[in-house]
N, C-alpha and C positions, 0 to 999 in steps of 0.2 A: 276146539283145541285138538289137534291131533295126538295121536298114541306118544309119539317121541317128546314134544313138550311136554304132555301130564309127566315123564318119565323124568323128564328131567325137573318138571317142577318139584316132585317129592324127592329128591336127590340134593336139592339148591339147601346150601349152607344156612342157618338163621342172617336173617339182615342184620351187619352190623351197627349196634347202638351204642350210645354215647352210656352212662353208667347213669344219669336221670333219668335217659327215656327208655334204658332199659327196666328199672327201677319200676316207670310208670307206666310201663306196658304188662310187665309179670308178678312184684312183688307183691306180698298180702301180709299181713300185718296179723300176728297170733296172739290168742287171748294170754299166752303164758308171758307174754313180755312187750303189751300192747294198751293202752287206758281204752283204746278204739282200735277192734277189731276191722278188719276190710283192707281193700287196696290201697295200697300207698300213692301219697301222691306226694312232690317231691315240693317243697317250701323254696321260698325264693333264693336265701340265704342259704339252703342246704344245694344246689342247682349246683354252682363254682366246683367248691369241695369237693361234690362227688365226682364233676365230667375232669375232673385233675390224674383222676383213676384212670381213667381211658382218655387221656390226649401223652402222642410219642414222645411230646419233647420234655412231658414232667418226668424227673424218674424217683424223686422223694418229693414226699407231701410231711408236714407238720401242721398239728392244729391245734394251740391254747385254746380251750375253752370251757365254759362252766357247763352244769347239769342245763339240762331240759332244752338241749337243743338238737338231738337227733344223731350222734355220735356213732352210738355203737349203732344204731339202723346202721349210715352209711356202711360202714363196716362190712356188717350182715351184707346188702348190698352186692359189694365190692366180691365178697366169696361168692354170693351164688352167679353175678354176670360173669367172673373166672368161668368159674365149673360148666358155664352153658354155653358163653358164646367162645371163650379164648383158654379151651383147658391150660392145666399150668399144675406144675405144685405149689402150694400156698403154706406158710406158717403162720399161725397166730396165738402171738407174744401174750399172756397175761399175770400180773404179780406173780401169781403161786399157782403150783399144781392144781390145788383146791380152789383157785377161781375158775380154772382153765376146765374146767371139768362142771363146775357151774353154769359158763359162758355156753358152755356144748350143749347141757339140756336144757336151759332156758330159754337160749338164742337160737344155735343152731340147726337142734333137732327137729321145735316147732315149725324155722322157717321151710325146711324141706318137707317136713311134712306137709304143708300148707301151701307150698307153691307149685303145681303143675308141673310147671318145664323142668325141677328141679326133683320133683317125687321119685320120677322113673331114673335117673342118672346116679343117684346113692343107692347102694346095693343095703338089702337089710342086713339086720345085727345078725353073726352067723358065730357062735361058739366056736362052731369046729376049725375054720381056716381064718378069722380074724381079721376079716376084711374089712370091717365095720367097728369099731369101736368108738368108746366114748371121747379119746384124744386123738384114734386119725379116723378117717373116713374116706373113702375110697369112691373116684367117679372115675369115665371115661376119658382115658386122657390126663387124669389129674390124682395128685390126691391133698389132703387139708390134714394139718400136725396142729393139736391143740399143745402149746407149751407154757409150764413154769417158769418164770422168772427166775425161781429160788433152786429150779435143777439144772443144770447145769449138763446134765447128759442128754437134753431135751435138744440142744444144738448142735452137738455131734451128730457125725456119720450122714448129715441130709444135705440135700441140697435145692435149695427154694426158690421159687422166678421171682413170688410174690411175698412178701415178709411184713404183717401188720404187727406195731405193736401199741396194744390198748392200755391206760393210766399209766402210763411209765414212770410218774411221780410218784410209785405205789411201788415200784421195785424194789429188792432189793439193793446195798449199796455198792455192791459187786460179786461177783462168784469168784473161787478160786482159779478160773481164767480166764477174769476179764470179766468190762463193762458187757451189760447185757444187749445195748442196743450195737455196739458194733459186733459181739458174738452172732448176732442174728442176720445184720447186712452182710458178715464173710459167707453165710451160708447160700448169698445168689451173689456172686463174686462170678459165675461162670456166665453167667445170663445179659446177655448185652441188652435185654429189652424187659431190664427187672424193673419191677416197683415196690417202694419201699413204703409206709405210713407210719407214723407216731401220734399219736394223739392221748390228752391228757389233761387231766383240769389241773394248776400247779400249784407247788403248795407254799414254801419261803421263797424268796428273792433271792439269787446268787445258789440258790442250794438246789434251785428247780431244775431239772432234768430239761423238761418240756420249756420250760424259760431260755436257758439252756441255746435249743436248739432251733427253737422261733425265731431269738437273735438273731443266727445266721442267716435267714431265708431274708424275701425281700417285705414281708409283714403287711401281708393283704388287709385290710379291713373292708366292713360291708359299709359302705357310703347309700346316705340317703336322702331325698328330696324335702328340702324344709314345704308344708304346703302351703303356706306365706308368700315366702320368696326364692322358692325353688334351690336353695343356695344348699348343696352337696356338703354333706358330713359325714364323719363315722360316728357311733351314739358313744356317750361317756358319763360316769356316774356324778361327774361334778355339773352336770347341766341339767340333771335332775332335782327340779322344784320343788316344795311343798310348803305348807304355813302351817305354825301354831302345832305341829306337830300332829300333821290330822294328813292320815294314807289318802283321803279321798280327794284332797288337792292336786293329787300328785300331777306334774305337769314337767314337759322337756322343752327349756328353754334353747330355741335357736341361737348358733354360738353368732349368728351373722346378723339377725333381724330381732332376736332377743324376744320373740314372739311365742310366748305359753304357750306349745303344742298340748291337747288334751290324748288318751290313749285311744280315742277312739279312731285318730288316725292314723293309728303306728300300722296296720296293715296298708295304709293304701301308701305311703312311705319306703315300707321293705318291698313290697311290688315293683318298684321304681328303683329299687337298689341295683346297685352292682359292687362287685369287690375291687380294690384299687389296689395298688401296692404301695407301701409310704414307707419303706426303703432299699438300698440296691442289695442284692441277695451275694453273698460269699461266691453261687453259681445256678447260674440259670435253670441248669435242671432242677433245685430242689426250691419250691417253694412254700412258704407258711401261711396260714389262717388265724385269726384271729377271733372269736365269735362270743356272745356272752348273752346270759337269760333278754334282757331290756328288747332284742328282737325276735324270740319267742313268740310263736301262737299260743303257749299252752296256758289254757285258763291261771293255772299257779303263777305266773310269769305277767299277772298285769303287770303294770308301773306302779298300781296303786297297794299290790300286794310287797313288790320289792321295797320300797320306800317302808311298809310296815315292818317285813322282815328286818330293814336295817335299825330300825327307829330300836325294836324288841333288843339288837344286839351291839349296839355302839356301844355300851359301857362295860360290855363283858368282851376283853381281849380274845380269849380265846374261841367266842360265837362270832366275834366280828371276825376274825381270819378265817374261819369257814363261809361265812358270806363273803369277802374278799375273793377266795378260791372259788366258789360252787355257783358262786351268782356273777361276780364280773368276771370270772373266769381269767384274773390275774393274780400272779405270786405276792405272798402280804409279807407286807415291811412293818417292821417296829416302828412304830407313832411317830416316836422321838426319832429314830436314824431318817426316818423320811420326811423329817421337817426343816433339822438341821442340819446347814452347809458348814464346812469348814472351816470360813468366816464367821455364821454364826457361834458357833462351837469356841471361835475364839476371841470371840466379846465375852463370852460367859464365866473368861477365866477368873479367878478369886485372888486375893494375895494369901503367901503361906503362911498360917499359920505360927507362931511362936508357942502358944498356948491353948488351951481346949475351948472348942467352941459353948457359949452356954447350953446350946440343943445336944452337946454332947450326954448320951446316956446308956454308951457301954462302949466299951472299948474291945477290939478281938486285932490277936498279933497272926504271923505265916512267917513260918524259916523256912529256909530251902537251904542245904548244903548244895555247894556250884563250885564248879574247877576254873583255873585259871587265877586263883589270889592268895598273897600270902606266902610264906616260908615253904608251905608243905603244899604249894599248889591246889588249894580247897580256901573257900570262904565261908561264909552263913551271911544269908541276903535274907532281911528282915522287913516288915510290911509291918506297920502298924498302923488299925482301919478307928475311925471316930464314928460312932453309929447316933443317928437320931429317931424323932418322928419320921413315918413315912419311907423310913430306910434312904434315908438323907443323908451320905457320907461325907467324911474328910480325911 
């Protein structure tokens, strides 16, 4: 090799990589925020997701999903291939001050410490001139804003290429100006080649943020090879099996061939996956994910443990809506509104009343003074409730 090539070899820009393979070429996995320390290597289902970050034509990403499927890595991720291969400013969005400052030394201090390419490009914590701190950080080229949801001065005065924002069903319900997640999109309003993420496990139906704004996208899910009969699906919690109430049955009935998959195949399954889209998005640039524990590697994540899990919580409302949120990684509806249609609702009608029911066994009235009746423009609108067993009204 002559003098001028080597010269120019050590001059050549890093190769550019897609946000898996750069993932799987540099990142390392720290003991502060890692069950298994070592190099990453990127899952099949997490593959889509992440190269969403680095392809031009996406410019917002959304992702419903529950625990234990590798989120905030992505994330992680997503900062350190910014900082190394495509400097940029970056923001990232967390509930409150005090997570966002969590996220910094649990997440992001170990990763840079831990990753090579990434060591030498953070300048250390330096007192005197503050180039380094626990909410920004400073590289070549770039710098990273850890922000509060709940401060509101956290979105002022910057301006950002790259804008993540992490649980956004954790936010608060607005700041004095304004929703949080459009505060943070005006702040890359100048950046034609911005990237935006949301991601979040959600928590009521209608009330979800991250519900929300899934809706809009065109709602990818991971589809997967029955090993029967090859026949493509996304996994869903009603096609999951079991008898007699016993975790160790547990089995995913193929929605096509009806054939009892056991969990020993669910890797060679997600192997064979890809993500589809099964609806048309508001707009092309912004697409949604959809993901949830059932395709997990993570030992916590059999089939035979979720099925326990749900067994432990279906009689208790409020552990079943955390499994709803954190394991199918979708917004929980009340029993009753997600049973009954408005037809059903109106079979259910009663006739009224003349007299007191015999389950009647107490009685409670409500007045409201209300404008519009009467002499003097005022009424008294009167509610009188029949209580039983069971808080059984009439």
């Amino acid at each position: 090799m002559s003098l001028k090539s080597e010269i120019m070899r050590l001059w050549a820009p890093p190769k550019r990589l897609s946000l898996s393979e750069w993932a799987d070429t540099y990142a390392v996995l720290s003991a502060e925020s890692s069950a298994e320390m070592g190099r990453w290597k990127t899952l099949p289902y997490q593959k889509g997701i992440m190269d969403a970050f680095t392809d031009p034509t996406v410019e917002r990403i959304t992702c419903m999903k529950s625990a234990r499927v590798g989120w905030t890595k992505c994330l992680n991720h997503a900062i350190g291939y910014f900082a190394h291969q495509d400097p940029c400013p970056i923001m990232l969005v967390q509930p409150t001050v005090e997570d966002a400052e969590g996220y910094s030394k649990e997440e992001i201090a170990p990763m840079i410490r831990d990753t090579p390419v990434l060591r030498n490009l953070f300048s250390e914590v330096k007192a005197k001139d503050g180039s380094n701190t626990i909410l920004s950080k400073q590289f070549p080229g770039g710098t990273l804003g850890l922000v509060g949801a709940n401060s509101a001065r956290g979105f002022r005065r910057v301006s950002r290429r790259v804008v993540l924002f992490d649980e956004t069903d954790g936010y608060p319900a607005s700041t004095a100006e304004g929703d949080h997640i459009k505060l943070g999109i005006r702040r890359s309003e100048y950046f034609w080649n911005r990237k935006i993420a949301d991601g979040s496990t959600p928590t009521t139906k209608d009330f979800s943020r991250i519900e929300r704004e899934f809706l809009k996208t065109d709602q990818r899910r991971f589809f997967v090879p029955c090993p029967d009969c090859d026949h493509m699906q996304y996994l869903r919690w009603e096609q999951m099996k079991w008898e007699d109430d016993d975790p160790s049955t547990a089995r995913y009935q193929c929605e096509s061939c009806e054939t009892l998959i056991p969990h020993g195949k669910k890797r060679w399954m997600v192997e064979r996956g890809e993500w589809r889209a099964t609806a048309v998005s508001r707009s092309t640039k912004h697409i949604g994910f959809h993901i949830w524990a059932a395709y997990s590697y993570s030992p916590n994540a059999s089939w035979e443990n979720l099925v326990e899990e749900f067994i432990e919580c279906r009689d208790n409302p409020e552990a079943l809506k955390t499994f709803v949120n954190t394991v199918l990684g979708l917004p929980y509806e009340d029993d009753y509104a997600s049973k009954v249609s408005a037809d059903g609702l109106l079979g259910r009608k009663e006739p009224y009343l003349d007299e007191l029911d015999d389950g009647v066994v107490l009685l409670t009235a409500g007045v409201d003074v209300q404008g519009g009746g009467g002499a003097t423009g005022e009424r008294l609108a009167i509610s009188v409730w029949g209580w039983g067993a069971g808080e059984e009204a009439w």
